[in-house]
C-alpha positions as CSV (number, residue, x, y, z in Angstrom):
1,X,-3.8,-16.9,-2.9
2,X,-0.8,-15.4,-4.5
3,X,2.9,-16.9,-4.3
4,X,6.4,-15.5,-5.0
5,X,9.1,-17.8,-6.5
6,X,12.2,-17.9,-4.7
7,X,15.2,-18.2,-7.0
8,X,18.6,-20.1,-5.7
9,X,19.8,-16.7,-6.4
10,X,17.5,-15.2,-3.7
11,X,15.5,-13.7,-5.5
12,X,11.5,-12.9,-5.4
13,X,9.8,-12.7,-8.4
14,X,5.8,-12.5,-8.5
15,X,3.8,-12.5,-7.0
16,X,2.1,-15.1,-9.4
17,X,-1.5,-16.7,-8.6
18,X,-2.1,-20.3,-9.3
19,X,-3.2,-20.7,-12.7
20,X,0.0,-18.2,-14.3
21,X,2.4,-20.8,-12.0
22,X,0.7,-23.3,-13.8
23,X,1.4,-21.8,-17.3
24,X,5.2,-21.4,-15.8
25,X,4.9,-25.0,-14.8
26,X,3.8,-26.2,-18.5
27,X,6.6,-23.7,-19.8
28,X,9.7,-25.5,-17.8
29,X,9.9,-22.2,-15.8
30,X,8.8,-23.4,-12.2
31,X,9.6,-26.8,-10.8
32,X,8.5,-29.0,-8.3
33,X,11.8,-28.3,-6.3
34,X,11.8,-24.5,-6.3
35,X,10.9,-22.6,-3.0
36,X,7.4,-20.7,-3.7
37,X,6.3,-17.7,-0.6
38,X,3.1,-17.6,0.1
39,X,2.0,-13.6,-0.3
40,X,1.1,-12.1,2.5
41,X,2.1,-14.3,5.5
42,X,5.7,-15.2,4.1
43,X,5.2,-19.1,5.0
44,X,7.6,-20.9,2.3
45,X,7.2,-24.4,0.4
46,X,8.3,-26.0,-2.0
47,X,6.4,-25.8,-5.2
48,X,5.5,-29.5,-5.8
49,X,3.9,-29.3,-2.1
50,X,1.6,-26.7,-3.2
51,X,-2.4,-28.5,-3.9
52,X,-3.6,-27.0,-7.4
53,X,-0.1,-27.0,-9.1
54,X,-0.5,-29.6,-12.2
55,X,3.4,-30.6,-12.9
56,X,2.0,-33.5,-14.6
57,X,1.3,-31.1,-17.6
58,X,3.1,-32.0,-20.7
59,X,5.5,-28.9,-21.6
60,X,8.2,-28.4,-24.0
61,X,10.0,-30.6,-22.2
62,X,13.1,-27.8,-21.8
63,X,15.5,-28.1,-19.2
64,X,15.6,-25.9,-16.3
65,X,17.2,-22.4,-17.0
66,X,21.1,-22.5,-16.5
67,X,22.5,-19.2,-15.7
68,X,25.8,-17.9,-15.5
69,X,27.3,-15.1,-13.8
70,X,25.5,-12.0,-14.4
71,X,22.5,-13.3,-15.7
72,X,19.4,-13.4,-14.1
73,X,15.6,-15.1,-13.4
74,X,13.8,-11.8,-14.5
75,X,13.4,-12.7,-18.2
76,X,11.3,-16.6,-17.1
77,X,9.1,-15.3,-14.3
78,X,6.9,-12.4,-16.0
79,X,3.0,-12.9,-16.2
80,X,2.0,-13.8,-19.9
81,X,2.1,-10.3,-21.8
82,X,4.5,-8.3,-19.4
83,X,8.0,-7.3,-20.7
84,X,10.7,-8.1,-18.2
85,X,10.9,-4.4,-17.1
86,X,11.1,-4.6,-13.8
87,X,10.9,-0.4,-13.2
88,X,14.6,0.5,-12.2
89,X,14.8,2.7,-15.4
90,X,11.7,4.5,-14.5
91,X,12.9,4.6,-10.6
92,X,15.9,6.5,-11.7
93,X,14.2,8.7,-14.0
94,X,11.7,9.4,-11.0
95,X,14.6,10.3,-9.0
96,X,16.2,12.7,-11.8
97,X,13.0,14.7,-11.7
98,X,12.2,14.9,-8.2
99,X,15.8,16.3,-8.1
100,X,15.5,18.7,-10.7
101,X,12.0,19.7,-9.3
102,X,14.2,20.7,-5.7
103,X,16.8,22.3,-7.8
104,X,14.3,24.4,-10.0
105,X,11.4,25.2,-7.8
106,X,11.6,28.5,-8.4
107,X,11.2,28.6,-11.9
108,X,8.8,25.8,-14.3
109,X,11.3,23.2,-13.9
110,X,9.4,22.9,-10.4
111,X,6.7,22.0,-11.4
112,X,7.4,20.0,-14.5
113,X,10.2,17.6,-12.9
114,X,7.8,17.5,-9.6
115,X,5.0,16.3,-12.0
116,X,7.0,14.0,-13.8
117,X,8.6,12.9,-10.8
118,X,5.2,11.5,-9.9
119,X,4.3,10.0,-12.6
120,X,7.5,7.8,-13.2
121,X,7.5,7.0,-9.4
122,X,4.2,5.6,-10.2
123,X,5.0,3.4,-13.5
124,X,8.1,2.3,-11.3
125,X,5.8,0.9,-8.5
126,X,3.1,-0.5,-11.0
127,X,6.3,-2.5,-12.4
128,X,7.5,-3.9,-9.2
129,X,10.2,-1.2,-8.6
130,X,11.1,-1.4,-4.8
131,X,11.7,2.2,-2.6
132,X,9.6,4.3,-4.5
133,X,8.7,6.6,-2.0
134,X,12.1,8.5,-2.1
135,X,11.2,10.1,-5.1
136,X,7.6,10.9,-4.4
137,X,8.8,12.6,-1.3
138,X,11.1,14.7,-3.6
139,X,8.6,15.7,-5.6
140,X,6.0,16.5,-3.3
141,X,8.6,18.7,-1.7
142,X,9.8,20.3,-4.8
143,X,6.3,21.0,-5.6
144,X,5.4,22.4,-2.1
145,X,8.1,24.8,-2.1
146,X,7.2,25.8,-5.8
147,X,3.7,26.5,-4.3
148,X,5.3,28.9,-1.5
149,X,7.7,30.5,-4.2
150,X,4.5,31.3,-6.4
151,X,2.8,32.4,-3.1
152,X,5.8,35.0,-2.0
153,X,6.4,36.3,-5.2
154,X,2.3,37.1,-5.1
155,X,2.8,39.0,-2.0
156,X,5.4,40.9,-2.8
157,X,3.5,41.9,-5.8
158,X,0.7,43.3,-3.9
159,X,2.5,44.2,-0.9
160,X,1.8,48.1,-0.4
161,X,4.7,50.7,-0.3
162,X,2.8,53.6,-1.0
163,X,3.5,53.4,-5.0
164,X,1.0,50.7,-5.5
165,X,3.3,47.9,-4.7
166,X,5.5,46.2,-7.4
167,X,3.7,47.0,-10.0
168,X,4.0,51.2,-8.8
169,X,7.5,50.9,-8.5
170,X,7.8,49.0,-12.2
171,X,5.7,51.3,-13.8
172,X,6.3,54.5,-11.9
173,X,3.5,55.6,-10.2
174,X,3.6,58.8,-8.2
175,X,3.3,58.9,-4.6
């Protein structure tokens, strides 16, 4: 079973299984008094009610994290080796290419900022990043309507006029 911890700023951050709330535990980062959420169902206890937690473990002793306005939780409840990047950078760059692949689907920029629109939408979710399906939308839209663009300007290449089409008329063909 997985848990968030609730900050007393409302926050959620996790969700963390047993043994990393432990290591949060032995670094002064989670205490018996702070609200945990179960994942999944939502229930809520506090973390010192929670069998498997081990606050007896000796830590470095540091007091519990006093924050000031402005300041936040993110940077104490990461799993061991993740940065505190919580994916907003990548959510707005997601959102800057799935707009640019609406604005320029009829020319590369379709394709490239529908792509890329993708791709940071997914290192945003991977990274916690919450509404990430605004962008993806984009994108697949931007890259739909690329498709149909592509499509047209195929048919109106080979669309018959008696010349041979487009390419009569560019390259003069006789009737």
């Amino acid at each position: 079973m997985r848990y968030f911890v609730i900050t007393p700023d409302g926050n959620r951050y996790g969700p963390a299984d047993i043994a990393t709330l432990n290591a949060w535990i032995a670094d002064a980062r989670l205490l018996p008094d702070q609200t945990l959420e179960e994942e999944g169902t939502g229930m809520r206890l506090q973390a010192g009610q929670l069998p498997g937690l081990n606050f007896a473990i000796p830590g470095p002793n540091l007091p519990p994290p006093n924050f000031g306005p402005g300041q936040t939780y993110q940077q104490y409840y990461t799993r061991p080796g993740l940065s505190p990047d919580d994916g907003k950078k990548d959510l707005q760059i997601a959102w800057i290419c799935s707009a640019c692949s609406l604005v320029g689907f009829c020319c590369c920029l379709g394709v490239v900022g529908g792509v890329l629109g993708l791709v940071y939408a997914k290192q945003a979710e991977k990274k916690g990043a919450p509404n990430v399906t605004g962008p993806r939308v984009l994108s697949i839209i931007g890259l739909v309507l690329f498709g149909a663009y592509v499509v047209l300007q195929i048919v109106l290449i080979f669309q018959d006029d008696g010349r041979g089409g487009s390419f009569g008329r560019i390259f003069n063909f006789p009737r």
